[in-house]
C-alpha positions in Angstrom: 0.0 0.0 0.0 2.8 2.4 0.5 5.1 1.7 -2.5 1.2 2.2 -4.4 1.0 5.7 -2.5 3.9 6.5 -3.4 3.7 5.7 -7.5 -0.4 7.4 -7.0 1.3 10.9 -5.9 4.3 11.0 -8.0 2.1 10.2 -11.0 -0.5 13.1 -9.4 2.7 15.7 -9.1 3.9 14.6 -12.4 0.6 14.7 -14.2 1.2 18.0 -16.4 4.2 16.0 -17.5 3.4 13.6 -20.9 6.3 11.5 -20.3 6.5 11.0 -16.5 2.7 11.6 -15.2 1.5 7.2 -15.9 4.2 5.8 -14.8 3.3 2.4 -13.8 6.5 1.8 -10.9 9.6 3.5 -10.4 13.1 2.6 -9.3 13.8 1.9 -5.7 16.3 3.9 -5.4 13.3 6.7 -5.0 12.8 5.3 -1.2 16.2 6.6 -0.2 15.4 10.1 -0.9 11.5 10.0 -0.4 11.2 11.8 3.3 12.7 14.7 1.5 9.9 15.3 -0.9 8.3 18.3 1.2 4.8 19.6 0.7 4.2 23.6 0.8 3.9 23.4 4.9 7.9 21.6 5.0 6.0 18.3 5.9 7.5 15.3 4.3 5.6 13.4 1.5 6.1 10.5 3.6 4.1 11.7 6.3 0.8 12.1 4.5 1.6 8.5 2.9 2.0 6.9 5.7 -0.6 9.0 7.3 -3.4 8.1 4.0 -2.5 4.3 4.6 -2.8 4.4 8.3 -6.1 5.7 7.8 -7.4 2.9 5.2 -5.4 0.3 7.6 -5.5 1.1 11.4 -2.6 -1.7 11.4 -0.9 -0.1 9.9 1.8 0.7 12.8 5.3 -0.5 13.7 5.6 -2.7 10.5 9.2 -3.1 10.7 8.9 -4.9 13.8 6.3 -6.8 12.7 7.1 -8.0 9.4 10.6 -6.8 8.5 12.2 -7.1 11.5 15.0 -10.0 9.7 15.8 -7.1 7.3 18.6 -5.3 9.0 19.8 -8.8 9.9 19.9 -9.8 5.9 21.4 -6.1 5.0 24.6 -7.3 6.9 25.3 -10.7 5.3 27.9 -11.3 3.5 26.9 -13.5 0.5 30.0 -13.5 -1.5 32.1 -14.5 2.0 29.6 -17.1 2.6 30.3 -18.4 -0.8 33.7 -17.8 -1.0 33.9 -19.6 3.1 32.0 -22.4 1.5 34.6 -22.9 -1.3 37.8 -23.0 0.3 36.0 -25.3 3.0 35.5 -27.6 0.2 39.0 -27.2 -1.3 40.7 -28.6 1.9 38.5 -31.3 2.7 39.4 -32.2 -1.1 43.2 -31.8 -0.4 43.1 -33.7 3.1 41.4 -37.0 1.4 44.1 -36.6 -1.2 46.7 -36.6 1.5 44.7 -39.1 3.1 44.9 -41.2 -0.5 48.4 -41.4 -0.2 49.0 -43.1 3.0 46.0 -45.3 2.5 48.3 -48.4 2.1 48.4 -48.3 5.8 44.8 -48.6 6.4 45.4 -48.2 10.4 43.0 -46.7 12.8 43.9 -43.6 12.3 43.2 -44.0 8.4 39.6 -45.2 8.7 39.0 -42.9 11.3 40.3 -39.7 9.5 38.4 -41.0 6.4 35.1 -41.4 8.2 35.5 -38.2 9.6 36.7 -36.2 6.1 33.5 -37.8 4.2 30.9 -36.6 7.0 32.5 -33.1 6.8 32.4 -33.1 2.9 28.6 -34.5 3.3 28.2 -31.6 5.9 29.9 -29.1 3.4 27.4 -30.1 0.3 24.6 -29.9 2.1 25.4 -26.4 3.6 26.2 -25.3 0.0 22.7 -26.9 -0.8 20.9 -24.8 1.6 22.8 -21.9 1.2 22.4 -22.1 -3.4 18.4 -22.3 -1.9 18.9 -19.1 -0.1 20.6 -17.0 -2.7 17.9 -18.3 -5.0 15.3 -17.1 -3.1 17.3 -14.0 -2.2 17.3 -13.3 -6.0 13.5 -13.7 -6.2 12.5 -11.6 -3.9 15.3 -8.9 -5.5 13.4 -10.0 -9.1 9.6 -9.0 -7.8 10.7 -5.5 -7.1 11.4 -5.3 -10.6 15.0 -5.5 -9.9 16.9 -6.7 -12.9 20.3 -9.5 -12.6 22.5 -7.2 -14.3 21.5 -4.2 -11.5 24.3 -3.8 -9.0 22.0 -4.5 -6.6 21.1 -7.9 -7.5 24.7 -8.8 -7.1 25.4 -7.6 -3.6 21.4 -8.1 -1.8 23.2 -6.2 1.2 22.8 -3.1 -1.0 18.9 -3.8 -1.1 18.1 -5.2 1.9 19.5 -1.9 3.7 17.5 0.3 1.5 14.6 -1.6 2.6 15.3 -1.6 6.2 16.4 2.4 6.3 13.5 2.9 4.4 11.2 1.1 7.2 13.2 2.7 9.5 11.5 6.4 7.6 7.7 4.3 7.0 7.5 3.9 11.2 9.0 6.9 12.1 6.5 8.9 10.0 3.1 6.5 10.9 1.3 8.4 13.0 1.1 6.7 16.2 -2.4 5.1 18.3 -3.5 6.9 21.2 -3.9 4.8 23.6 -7.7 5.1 25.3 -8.4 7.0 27.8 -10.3 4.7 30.7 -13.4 6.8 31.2 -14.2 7.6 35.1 -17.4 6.6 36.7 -16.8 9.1 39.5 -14.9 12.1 40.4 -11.4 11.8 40.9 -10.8 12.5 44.6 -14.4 11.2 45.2 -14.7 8.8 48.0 -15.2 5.1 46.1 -18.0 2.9 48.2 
């Protein structure tokens, strides 16, 4: 409802324009900047956004905590390190068996032992890469139904996104305009003898 504000009153302040006033989305990149778009009383265009969806949605309140609250968490991952971690984990399990290969003539304790214990961490180490290939794939799909592109910088470093998205719901709760709580209404005076 928010990123739809948003594209309803840039189309409305770009309406005299013929090549900008139907745009059907913008780029992200918009959100960085958006609580500086002021209105003629210095109020930020975010504030009567998040003020027009509030009023359609009373719910509408604290929804970084609610439902992005993992964002900041995934704006300071490292995928290329985890990849790159991943890699060279799997390059010396590779080299140990090979060293391993070499003495296996001896087939001692030690041998089948070390062995046992190389294939489980190279079982341990493909499945991790498994789950973690699953997680950059998703990663990338939820990049893709922003309308981000794979050949936009920011599909190749999701940091980059996911901290636009949390600074920007950092900006969405700030400018909500917060529930009163309600007032309990007295059935006396306050003073008033209670019986």
């Amino acid at each position: 409802m928010i990123l739809s504000q948003i594209l309803d009153i840039g189309n409305i302040l770009n309406g005299g324009n013929n090549q900008k006033g139907q745009a059907d989305g913008y780029n992200l990149d918009i959100l960085k900047s958006i609580d500086k778009v002021k209105d003629t009383n210095n109020k930020s265009l975010l504030v009567t956004v998040c003020t027009k969806v509030k009023n359609v949605d009373e719910s509408m309140e604290n929804l970084k905590k609610k439902y992005f609250s993992n964002v900041n968490n995934a704006s300071k991952s490292a995928i290329a390190e985890v990849n790159g971690a991943l890699a060279k984990l799997k390059k010396e399990i590779k080299e140990n068996l090979a060293i391993l290969k070499e003495i296996s003539t001896l087939k001692d304790k030690f041998y089948v032992e070390a062995e046992k214990r190389l294939n489980k961490c190279n079982g341990l180490i493909l499945d991790l890469e498994k789950d973690f290939n699953d997680n950059v794939k998703m990663v990338d799909e939820v990049i893709a139904s922003f309308g981000i592109e794979a050949k936009d910088p920011k599909s190749k470093n999701p940091e980059e996104f996911f901290k636009l998205i949390d600074e920007f719901m950092d900006q969405v709760d700030k400018f909500t305009p917060k529930t009163e709580p309600k007032k309990i209404k007295r059935k006396h005076d306050v003073g008033a003898k209670i019986s």
